[in-house]
N, C-alpha and C positions, 0 to 999 in steps of 0.2 A: 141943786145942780146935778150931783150925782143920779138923785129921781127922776130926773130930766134925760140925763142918759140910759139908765138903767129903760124906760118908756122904750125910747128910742130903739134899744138892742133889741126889743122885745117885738116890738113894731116890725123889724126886721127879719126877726127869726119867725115870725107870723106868717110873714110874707112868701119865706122863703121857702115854708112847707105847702103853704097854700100853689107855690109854683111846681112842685115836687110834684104832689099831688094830679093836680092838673096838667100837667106833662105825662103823667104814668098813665091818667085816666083817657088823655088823646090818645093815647099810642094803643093801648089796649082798645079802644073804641076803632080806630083805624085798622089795627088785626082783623077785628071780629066783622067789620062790614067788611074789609078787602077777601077773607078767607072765608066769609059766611057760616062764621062758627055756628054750626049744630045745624044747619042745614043740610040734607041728604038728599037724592035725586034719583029714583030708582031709573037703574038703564031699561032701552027700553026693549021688548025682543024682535030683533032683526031676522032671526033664523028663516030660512028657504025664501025672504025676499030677492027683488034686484037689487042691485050695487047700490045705483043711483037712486030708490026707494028708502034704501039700508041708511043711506049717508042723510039723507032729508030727514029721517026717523032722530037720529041721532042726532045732528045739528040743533034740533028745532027745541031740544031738552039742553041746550048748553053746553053739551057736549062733545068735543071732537072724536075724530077717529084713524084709521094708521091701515091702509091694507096689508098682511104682514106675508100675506103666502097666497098660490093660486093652484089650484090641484085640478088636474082632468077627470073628471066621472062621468064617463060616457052616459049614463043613464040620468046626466040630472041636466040641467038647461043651462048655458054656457052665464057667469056674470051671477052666481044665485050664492046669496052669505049660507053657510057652512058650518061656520066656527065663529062663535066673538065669547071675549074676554076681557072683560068679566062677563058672567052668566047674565043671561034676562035675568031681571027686578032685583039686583046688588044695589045697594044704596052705597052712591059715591057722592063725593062731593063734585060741585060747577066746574066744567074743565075736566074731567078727566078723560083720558081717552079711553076707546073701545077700539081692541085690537079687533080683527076680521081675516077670516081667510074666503076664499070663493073659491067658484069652480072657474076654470079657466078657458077664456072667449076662443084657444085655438089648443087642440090636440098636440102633447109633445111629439120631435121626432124621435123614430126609432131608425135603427139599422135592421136591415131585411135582413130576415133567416136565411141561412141554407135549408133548402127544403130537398133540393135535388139529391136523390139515391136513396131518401128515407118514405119507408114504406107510409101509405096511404096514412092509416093509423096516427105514424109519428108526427108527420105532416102536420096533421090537425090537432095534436096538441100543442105543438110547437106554435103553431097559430093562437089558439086560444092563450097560451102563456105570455104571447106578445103581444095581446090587446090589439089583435088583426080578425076582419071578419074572413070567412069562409065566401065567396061567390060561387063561381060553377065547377064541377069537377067533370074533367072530357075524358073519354078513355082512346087512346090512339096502339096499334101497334108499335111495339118496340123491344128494345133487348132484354128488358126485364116483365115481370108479372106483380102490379100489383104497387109497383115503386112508382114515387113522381118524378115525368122526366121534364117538365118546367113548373116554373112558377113566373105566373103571369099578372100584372096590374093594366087596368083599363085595355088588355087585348094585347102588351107590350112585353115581351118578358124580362124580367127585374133583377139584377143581379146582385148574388148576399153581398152585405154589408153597405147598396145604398140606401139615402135614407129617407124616411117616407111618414107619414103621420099615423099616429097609432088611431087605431079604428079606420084603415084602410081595406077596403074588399081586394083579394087575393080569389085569382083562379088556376087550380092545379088541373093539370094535364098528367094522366094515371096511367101507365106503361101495360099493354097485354102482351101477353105471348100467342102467336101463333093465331088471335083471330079478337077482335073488337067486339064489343057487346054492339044489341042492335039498336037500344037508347043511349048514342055515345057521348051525350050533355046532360046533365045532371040538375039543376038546380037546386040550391041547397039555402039552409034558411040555420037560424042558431038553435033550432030546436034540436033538429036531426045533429046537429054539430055537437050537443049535448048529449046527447041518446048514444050520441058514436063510440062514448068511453063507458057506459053504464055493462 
């Protein structure tokens, strides 16, 4: 009788590792296919693509992505990746995201300078500092020599402080004394607008 039981306990405790067991070995088999233990994914590089190029790139490797910021660069094509992080060919695992910034589809606004009273010279710095382009510069009679006595957008004159999109063409109207040059328009290009402070 006792043999009998002693079987039985043992039957038992058999059983019940074998269940340990096989419950530890699910759950670690369920980790390892849910998290794709040791599997890596290198990102992929998005740099100076489009958005909607950028986001197919990354999608298509398992990966999501986050636009985080959008920055004006005049000189680069509106909607073009910039910045992502992690770097090209970081090995992540499935899932992870890819932060991105881009260049941005619209120019921010700014508030128009004061240009009026400040010599030619200032003018044009002052321009170039606020990511405004240079258009034509007119020379008219008036009470100073050499100062701007407007600032003009599309033929209109602009008064400081409203607000107007950076990389806006700006045309100054240049004060003489006493007598107008006989080419009294100008047109002016970013070159000369450069050369002007050298």
């Amino acid at each position: 009788m006792n043999k009998q039981i002693l079987k039985i306990y043992l039957t038992h405790f058999v059983l019940a590792v074998l269940s340990v067991v096989l419950f530890l070995w699910g759950i670690s088999y369920y980790l390892d296919s849910y998290t794709k233990h040791g599997e890596y994914i290198p990102t992929p590089n998005v740099l100076k693509l489009p958005v909607n190029q950028a986001i197919e790139e990354i999608t298509k490797k398992h990966l999501r992505y986050k636009i985080i910021d959008s920055i004006y660069q005049p000189n680069e094509k509106p909607g073009i990746v910039i910045s992502q992080n992690p770097d090209p060919s970081t090995s992540v695992k499935e899932n992870r995201v890819i932060y991105l910034t881009i260049t941005s589809f619209q120019p921010p606004q700014i508030e128009m300078p004061k240009l009026v009273d400040l010599s030619e010279r200032q003018a044009l710095m002052i321009l170039k500092s606020y990511d405004l382009k240079l258009g034509k510069i007119t020379y008219e009679e008036a009470y100073c020599n050499g100062c701007v006595v407007k600032q003009l957008y599309k033929g209109n004159y602009i008064e400081p402080g409203k607000y107007i999109k950076k990389g806006s063409v700006i045309d100054l109207v240049i004060g003489q004394k006493g007598h107008v040059i006989k080419n009294d328009t100008i047109k002016t290009d970013e070159n000369s607008l450069e050369n002007s402070f050298e």
